[in-house]
C-alpha positions as CSV (number, residue, x, y, z in Angstrom):
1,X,0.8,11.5,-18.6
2,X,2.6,9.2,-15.7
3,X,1.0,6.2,-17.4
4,X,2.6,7.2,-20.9
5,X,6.1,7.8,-19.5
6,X,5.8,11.6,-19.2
7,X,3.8,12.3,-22.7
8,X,0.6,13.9,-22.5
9,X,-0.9,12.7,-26.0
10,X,1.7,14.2,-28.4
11,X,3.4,16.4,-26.2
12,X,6.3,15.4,-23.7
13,X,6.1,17.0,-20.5
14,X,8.7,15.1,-18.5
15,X,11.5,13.3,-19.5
16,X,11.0,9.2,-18.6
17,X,13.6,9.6,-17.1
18,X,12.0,12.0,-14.4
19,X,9.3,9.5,-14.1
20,X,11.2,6.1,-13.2
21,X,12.6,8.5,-10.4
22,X,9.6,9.8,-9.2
23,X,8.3,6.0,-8.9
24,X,11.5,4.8,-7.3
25,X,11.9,3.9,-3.7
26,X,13.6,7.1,-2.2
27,X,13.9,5.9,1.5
28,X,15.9,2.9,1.3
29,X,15.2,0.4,4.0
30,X,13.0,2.6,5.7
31,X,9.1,1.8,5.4
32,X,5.7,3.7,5.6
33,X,4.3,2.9,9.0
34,X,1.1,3.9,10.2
35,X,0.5,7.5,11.8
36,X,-1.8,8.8,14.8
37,X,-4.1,11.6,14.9
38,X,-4.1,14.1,17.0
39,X,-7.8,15.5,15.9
40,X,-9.5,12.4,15.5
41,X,-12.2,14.3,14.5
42,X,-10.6,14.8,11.6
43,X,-8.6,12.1,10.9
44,X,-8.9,8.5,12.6
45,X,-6.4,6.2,13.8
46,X,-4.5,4.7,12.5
47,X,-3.8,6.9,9.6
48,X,-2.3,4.4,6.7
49,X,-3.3,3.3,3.0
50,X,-2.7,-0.4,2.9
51,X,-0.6,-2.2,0.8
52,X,1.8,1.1,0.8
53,X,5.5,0.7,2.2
54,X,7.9,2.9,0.6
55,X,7.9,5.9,-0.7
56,X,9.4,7.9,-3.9
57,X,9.3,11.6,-5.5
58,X,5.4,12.5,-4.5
59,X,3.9,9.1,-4.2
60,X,3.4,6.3,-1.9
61,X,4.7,2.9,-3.7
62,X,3.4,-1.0,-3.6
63,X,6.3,-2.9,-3.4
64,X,3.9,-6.0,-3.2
65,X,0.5,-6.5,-5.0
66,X,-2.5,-6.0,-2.0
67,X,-4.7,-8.2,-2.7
68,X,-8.2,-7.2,-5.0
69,X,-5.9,-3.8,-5.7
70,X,-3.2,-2.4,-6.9
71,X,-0.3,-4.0,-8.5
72,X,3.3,-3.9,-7.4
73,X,4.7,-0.8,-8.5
74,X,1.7,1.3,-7.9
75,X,1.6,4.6,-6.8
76,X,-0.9,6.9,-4.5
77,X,-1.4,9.7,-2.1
78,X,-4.3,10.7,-0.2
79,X,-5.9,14.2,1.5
80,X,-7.5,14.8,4.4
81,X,-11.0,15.2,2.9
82,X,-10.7,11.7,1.8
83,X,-9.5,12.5,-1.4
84,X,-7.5,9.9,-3.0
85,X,-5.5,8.9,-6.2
86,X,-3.4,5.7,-7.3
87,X,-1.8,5.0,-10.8
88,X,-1.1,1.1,-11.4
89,X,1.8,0.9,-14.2
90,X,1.5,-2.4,-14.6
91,X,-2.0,-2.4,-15.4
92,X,-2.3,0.5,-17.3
93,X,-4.8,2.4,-15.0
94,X,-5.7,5.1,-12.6
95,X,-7.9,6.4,-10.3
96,X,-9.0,9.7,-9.1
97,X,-11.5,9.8,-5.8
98,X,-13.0,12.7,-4.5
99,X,-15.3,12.6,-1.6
100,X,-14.8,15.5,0.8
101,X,-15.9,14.4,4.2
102,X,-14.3,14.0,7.7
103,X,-12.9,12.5,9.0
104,X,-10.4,10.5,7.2
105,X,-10.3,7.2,7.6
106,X,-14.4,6.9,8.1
107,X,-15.4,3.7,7.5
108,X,-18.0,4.2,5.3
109,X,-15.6,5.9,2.7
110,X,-13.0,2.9,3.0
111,X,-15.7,0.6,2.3
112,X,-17.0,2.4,-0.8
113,X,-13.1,3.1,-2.1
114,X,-12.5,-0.6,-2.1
115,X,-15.8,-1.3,-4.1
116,X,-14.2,1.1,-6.7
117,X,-11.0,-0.2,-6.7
118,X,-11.8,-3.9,-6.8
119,X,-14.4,-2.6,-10.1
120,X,-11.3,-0.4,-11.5
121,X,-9.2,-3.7,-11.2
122,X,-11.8,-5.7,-13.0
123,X,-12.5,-3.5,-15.4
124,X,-10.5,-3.7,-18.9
125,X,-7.4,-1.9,-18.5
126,X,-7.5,0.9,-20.8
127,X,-11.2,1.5,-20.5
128,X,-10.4,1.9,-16.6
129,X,-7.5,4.4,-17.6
130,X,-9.2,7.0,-16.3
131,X,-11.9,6.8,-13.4
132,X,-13.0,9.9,-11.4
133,X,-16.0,9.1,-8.5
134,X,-17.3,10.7,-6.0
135,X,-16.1,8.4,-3.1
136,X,-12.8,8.3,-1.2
137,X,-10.8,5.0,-1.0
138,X,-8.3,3.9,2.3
139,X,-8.3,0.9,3.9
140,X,-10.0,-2.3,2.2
141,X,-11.2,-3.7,5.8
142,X,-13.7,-2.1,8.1
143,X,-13.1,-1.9,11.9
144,X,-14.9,-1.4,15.5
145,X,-14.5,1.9,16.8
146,X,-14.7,2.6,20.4
């Protein structure tokens, strides 16, 4: 429904309109910046989705392609039980992850996210339009942890 400006087959259920807002930059100048945990047991530092620097009406936005992912213009949001979604306008395709496991930010999840981005972004678009997996998807490079 995002993808198709707010129709859901036949059926309108938000006004374009509505959606070119929701996707818009609604902080200005100000930009996403990573966040610290303060139960790293449930959520490890930094706390970020790369490639994410602005935000609009219930997304994070791309302003800038990230490299083997989404598009400029994309859109995403993320839970805590490394759950994650992103839309990519441009492309014409989404995502759905669901992995439920803690913490967030595990390396093992990021790793296996990227994998199905990178194969979303490959993909043909429209047979990619709509991809749900059982793995969570955060940052594209693994770390050490101390």
């Amino acid at each position: 429904m995002l993808l198709d400006g707010g129709r859901a087959g036949s059926k309108r259920i938000l006004k374009s309109e509505t959606i070119k807002e929701m996707s818009h930059n609604q902080i200005g100048t100000l930009n996403l910046v990573d966040l610290r945990s303060s139960m790293p047991q449930v959520a490890r530092d930094p706390v970020s989705i790369p490639g994410l620097d602005k935000f609009g009406l219930g997304f994070a936005i791309n302003t800038k392609p990230f490299e083997d992912g989404r598009s400029a213009g994309s859109l995403a949001w993320a839970g805590i039980y490394s759950t994650f979604f992103w839309i990519d306008p441009p492309r014409k395709t989404c995502a759905v992850i669901m992995m439920q496991i803690l913490p967030f930010g595990d390396d093992a999840t990021n790793t296996v996210g990227c994998a199905v981005q990178r194969k979303v972004n490959i993909a043909e678009p429209m047979a990619a339009k709509a991809l749900s997996v059982s793995k969570s998807i955060w940052r594209c490079t693994t770390r050490s942890r101390a």
